[in-house]
C-alpha positions as CSV (number, residue, x, y, z in Angstrom):
1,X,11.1,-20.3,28.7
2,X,12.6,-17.3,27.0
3,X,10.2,-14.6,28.0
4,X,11.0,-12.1,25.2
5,X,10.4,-14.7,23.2
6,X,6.9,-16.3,24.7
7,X,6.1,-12.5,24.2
8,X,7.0,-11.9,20.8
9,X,5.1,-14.6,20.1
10,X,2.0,-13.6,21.6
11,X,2.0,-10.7,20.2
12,X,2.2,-11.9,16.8
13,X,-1.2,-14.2,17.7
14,X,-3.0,-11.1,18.8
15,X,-1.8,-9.3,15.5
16,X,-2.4,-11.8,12.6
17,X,-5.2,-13.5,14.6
18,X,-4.3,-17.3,14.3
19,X,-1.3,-18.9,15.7
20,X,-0.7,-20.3,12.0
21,X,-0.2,-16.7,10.6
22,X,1.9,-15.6,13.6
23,X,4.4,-19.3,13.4
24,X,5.6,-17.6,9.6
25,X,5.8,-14.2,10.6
26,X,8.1,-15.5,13.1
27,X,9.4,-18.2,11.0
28,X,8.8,-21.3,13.5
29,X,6.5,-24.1,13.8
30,X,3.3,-23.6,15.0
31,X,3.3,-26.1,18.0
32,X,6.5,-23.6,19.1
33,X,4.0,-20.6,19.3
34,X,1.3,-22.8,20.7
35,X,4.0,-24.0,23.3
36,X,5.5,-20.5,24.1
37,X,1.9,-18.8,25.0
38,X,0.8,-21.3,26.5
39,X,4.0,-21.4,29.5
40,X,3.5,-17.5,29.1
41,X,0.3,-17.7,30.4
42,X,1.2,-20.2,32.8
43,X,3.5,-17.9,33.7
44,X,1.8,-15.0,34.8
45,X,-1.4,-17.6,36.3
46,X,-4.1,-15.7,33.3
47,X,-5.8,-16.6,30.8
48,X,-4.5,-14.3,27.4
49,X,-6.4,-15.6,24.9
50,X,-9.3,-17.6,24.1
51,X,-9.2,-20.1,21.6
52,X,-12.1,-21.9,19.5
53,X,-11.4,-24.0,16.3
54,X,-12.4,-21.1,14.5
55,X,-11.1,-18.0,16.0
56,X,-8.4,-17.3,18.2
57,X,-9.7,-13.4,20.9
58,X,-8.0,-11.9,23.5
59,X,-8.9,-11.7,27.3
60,X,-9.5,-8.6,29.3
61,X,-5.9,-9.1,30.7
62,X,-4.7,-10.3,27.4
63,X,-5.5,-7.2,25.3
64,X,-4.1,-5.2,28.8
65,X,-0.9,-7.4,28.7
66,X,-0.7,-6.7,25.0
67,X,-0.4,-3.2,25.6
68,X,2.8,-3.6,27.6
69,X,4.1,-6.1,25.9
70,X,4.3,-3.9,22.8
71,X,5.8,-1.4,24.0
72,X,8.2,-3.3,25.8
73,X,9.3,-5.3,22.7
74,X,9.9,-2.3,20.9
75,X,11.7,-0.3,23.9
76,X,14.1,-3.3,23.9
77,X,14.7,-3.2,20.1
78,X,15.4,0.1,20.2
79,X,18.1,-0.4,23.2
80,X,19.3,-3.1,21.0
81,X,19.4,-0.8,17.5
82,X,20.8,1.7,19.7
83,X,23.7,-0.8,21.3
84,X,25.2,-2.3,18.0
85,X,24.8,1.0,16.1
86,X,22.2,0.7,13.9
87,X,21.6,4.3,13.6
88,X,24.5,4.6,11.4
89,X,23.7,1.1,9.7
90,X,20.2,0.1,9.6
91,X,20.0,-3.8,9.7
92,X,17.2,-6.9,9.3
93,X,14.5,-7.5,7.4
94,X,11.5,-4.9,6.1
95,X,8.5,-5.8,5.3
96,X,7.0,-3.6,2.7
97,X,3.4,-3.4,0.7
98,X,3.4,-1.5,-3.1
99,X,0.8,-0.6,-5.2
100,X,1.5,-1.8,-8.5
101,X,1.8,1.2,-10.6
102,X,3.9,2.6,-8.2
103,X,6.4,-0.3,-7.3
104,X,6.5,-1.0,-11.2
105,X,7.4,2.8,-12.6
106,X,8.8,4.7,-9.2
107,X,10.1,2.6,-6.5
108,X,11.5,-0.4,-8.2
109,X,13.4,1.6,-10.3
110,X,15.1,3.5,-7.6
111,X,16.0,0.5,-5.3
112,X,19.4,-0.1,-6.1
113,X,20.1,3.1,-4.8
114,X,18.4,2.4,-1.3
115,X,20.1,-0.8,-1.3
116,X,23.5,1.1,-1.8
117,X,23.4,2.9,1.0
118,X,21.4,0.6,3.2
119,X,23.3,-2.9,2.5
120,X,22.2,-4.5,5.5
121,X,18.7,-4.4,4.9
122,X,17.0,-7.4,3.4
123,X,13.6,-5.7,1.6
124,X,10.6,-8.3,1.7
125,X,8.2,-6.7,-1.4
126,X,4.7,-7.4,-1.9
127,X,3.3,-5.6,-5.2
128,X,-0.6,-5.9,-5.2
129,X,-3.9,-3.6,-5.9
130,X,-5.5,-4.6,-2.5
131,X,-4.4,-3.6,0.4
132,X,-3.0,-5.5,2.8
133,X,-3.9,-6.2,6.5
134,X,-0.8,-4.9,7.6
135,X,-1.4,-6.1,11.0
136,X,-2.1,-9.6,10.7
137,X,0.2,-10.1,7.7
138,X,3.1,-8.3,9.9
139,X,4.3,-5.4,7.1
140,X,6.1,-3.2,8.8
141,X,5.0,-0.4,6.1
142,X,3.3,0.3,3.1
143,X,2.4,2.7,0.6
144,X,-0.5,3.5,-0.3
145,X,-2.9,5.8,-3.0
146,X,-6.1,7.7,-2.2
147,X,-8.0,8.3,1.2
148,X,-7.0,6.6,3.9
149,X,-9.8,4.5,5.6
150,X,-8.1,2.8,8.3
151,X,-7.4,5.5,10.7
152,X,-5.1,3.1,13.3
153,X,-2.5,3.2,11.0
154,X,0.4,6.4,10.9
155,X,0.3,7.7,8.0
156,X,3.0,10.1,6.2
157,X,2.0,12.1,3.1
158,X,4.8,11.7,0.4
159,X,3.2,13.2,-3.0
160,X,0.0,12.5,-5.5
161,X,-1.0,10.3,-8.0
162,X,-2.2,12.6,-11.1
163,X,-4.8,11.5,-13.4
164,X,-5.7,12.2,-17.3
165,X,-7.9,10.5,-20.3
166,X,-6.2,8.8,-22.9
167,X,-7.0,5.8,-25.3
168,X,-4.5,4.3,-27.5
169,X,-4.1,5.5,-31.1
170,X,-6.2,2.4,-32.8
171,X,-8.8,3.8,-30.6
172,X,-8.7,6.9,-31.3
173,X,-8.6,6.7,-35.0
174,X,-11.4,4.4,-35.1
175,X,-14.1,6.6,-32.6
176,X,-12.5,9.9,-32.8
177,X,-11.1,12.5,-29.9
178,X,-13.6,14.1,-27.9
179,X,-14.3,17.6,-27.8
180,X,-15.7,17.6,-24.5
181,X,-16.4,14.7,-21.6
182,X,-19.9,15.0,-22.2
183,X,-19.2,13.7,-25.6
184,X,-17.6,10.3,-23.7
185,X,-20.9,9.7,-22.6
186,X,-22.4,9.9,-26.0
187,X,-20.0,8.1,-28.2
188,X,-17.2,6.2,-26.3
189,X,-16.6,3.1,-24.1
190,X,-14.8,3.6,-20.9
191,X,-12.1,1.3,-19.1
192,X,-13.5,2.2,-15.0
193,X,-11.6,0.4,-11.9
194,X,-13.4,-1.3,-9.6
195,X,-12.3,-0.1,-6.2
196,X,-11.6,-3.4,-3.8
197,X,-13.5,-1.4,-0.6
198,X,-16.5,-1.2,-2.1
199,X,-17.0,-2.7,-5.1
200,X,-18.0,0.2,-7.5
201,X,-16.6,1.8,-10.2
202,X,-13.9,4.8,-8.8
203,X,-15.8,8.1,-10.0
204,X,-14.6,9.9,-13.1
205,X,-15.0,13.7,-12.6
206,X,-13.6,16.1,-14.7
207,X,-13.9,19.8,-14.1
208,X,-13.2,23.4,-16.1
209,X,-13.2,26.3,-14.7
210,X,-17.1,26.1,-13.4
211,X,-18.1,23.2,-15.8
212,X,-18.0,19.9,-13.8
213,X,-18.6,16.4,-15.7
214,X,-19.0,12.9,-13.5
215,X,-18.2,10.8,-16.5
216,X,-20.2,7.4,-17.4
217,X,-19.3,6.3,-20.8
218,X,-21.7,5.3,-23.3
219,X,-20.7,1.4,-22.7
220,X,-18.0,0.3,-19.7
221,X,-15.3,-2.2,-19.6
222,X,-14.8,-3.4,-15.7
223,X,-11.8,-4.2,-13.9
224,X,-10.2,-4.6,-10.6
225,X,-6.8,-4.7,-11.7
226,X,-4.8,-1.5,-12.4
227,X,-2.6,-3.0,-14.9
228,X,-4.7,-4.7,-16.7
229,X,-7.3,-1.6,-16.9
230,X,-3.9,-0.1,-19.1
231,X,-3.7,-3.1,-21.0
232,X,-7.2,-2.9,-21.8
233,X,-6.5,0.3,-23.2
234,X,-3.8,-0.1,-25.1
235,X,-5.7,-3.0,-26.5
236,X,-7.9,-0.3,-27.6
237,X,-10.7,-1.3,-25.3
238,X,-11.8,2.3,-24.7
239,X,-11.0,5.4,-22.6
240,X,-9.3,4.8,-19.2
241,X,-8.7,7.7,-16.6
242,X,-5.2,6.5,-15.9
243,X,-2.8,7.6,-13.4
244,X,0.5,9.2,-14.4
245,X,2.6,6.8,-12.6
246,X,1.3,4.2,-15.3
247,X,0.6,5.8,-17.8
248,X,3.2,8.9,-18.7
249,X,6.1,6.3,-19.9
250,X,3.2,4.8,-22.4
251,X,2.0,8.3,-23.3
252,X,6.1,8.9,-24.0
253,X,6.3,5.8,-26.0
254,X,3.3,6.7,-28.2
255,X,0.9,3.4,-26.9
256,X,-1.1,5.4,-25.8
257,X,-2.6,9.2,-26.5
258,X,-4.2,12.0,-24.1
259,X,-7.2,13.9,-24.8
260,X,-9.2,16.6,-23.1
261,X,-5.7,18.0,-21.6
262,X,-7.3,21.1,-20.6
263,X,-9.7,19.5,-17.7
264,X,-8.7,18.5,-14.3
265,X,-9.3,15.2,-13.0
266,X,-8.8,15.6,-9.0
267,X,-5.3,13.7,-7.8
268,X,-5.4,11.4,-5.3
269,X,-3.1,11.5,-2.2
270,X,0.2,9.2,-1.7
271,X,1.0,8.0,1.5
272,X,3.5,5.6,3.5
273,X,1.8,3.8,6.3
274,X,2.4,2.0,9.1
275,X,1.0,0.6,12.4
276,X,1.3,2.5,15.1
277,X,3.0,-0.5,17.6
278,X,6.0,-0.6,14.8
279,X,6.7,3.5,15.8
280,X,9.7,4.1,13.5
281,X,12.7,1.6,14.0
282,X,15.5,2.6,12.3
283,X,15.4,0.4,9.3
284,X,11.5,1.7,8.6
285,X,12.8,5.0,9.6
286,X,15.5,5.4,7.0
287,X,13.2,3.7,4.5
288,X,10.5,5.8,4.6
289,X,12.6,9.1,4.5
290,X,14.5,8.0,1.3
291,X,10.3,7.3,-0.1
292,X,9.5,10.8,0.7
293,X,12.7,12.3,-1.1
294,X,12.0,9.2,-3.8
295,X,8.8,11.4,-4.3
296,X,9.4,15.0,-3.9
297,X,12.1,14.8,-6.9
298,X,9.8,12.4,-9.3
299,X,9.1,14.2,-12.5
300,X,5.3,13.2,-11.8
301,X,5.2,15.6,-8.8
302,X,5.7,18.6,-10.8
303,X,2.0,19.5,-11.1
304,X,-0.1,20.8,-8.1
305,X,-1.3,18.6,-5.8
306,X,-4.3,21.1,-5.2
């Protein structure tokens, strides 16, 4: 038995939860995984996890051996990094996790230019409006808009994610601008994003100076899809509060048009994340310095983040 590897292994079980999940993380059959724990804990005379044909736990000595193992794992990677020189060329493959607004109109773009400088890095993308478990899934980071819930995770602020009203022309033309977010309420229909946590609407709030509006719309067109709330709207479903990321390049092209400039919608925060048993290899490391720089110089971070 390899004992790094009967580790590795392990540790992928305890992380994804099933040995399935942790046999293509680690790209091997699942009887190997099954094989390699099992002599592991032969090994060391314990019992590390306990298994049921529904759910695979962790002993008391498992979780303790975990621990260890962790940081042992990445102790040696480092060494390794460190040996073949990886500091001056980041190698292997990143796992990373995008919302879709931003991987389709920031980081996407920009890539080749990572890539350039970084050739030895193979970039595994996942592009999705839920969150990943980035844990049992084994992404080394993501990024990620709005409060963060999950407080396990190291988390990096790079920018914000702006928000205004707009509507596409058609829409416009037919129901008129609004004057005022109250009018929204009155009159208008509005596009609202379901948020995948907890299964409401995201709130609408607009403020001026000491005039604060939570808008509702009149009527309201649900979705749980970021993208497909802007093609809604260009559609000329109704109103969507849309972030910048997504929207500015449609607002440029005349698809779609602002309204009530003059009132602040609150941004939301943009942050990298990752767990905390990755720490910062090199390859994440340079990755998630080039995302911060990748933000500070967008046009969209121009405004306040307040």
């Amino acid at each position: 038995m390899d004992k790094f590897d009967a580790m590795r292994a392990f540790v992928r079980v305890v992380e994804s939860g099933n040995f399935t999940k942790a046999a293509e993380t680690l790209n091997v059959q699942k009887p190997t995984v099954t094989r390699l724990v099992q002599l592991l804990e032969d090994d060391l005379a314990t019992k590390l996890l306990n298994r049921t044909t529904r759910r695979v736990t962790v002993t008391p000595d498992g979780a303790a051996y975990y621990d260890r193992a962790v940081r042992l794992l990445t102790e040696l990677e480092e060494l390794e990094n460190a040996m073949i020189g990886a500091r001056s060329n980041p190698k292997g493959r990143l796992r990373i996790d995008l919302p879709r607004p931003l991987a389709h109109s920031v980081v996407v773009p920009a890539l080749p230019d990572f890539l350039e400088k970084y050739p030895d890095i193979d970039l595994e993308i996942g592009a999705s409006d839920n969150p990943v478990d980035l844990f049992g899934d084994n992404v080394d980071c993501a990024i990620r808009i709005g409060k963060l819930t999950d407080q396990s995770l190291v988390a990096r602020r790079v920018g914000f994610s702006h928000f205004g009203l707009c509507a596409s022309p058609e829409y416009w033309k037919k129901y008129g601008k609004p004057k005022h977010p109250r009018e929204i309420d009155l009159h208008h229909t509005v596009i609202r994003m379901i948020s995948a946590s907890t299964a409401r609407p995201f709130p609408i709030v607009a403020s001026y100076g000491d005039d604060t509006v939570d808008i509702q719309g009149k009527k309201t067109v649900l979705c749980n899809d970021v993208s497909t709330c802007t093609d809604l709207a260009r559609a000329g479903l109704g109103i969507i509060s849309g972030g910048t990321f997504m929207t500015a390049p449609l607002i440029a092209s005349g698809e779609l048009e602002p309204c009530l400039e003059q009132w602040h919608l609150p941004p939301m925060p943009v942050s990298v994340v990752y767990p905390p048993n990755r720490h910062l290899s090199n390859k994440l490391r340079v990755f998630v310095d080039w995302v911060v720089e990748l933000f500070a110089n967008h046009p969209s971070q121009k405004k306040s983040g307040g």
